[in-house]
C-alpha positions in Angstrom: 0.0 0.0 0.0 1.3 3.5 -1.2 1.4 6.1 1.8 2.2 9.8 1.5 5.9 10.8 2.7 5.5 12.9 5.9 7.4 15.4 4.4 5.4 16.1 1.6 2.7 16.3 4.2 4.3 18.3 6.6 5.0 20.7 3.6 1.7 20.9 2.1 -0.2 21.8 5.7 2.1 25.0 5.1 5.4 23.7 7.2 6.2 22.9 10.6 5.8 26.3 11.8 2.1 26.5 11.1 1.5 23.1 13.3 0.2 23.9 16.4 -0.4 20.3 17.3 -1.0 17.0 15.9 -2.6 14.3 17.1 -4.2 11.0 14.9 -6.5 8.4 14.5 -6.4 5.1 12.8 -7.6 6.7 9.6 -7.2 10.3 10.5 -4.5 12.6 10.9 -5.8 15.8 12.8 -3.7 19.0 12.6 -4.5 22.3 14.5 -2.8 24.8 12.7 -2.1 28.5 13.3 -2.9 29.6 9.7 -5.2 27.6 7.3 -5.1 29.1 4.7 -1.4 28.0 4.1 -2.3 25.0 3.2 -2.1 23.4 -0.2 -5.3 21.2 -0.2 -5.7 20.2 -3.4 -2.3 18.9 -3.9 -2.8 17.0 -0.1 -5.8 15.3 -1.5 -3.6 14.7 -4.4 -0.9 12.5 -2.4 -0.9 8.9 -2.5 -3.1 7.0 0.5 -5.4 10.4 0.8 -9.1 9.9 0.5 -9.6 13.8 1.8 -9.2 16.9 3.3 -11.5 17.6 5.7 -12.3 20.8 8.3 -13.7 19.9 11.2 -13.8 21.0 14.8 -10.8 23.7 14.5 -8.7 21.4 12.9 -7.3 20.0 9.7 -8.3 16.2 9.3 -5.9 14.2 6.5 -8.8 11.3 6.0 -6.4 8.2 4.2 -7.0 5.2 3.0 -7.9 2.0 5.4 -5.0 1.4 7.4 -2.8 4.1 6.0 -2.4 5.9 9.4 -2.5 2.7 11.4 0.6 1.2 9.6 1.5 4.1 6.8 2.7 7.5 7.2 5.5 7.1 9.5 3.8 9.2 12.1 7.5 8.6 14.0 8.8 10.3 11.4 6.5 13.1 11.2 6.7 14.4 14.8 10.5 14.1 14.3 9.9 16.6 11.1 8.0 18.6 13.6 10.3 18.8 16.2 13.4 19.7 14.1 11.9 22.6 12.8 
């Protein structure tokens, strides 16, 4: 199964300065960012494993594909992005 690469992402939400926080789900990545309009959503839709975009509650939801978050999108490697930044 084809997942997105956390950087491109990370890059498309508008960069690790406009995360706030993330947390997930086992289909669901859920971003709270500081300036939505940075982000590239089309092109995020566009990404391999990504069903949709999705605002909901005062965040960004990343819907993907069954079992993409569970086992995909090396969240590890995301929240290392994050934290480099």
């Amino acid at each position: 199964m084809t997942t997105p690469d956390p950087r491109d992402v990370l890059a498309l939400v508008g960069g690790a300065d406009n995360v706030a926080a993330l947390t997930h789900c086992w289909a669901r990545l859920r971003f709270t960012l500081r300036d939505d309009a940075a982000v590239d959503e089309p092109a995020l839709t566009a990404l391999p494993g990504v069903v949709m975009v999705i605002h909901q509650g005062g965040e960004l939801h990343v819907a993907l594909r069954s079992g993409v978050a569970h086992r995909g999108v090396d969240l590890l490697d995301l929240d290392r992005l994050l934290r480099v930044v």
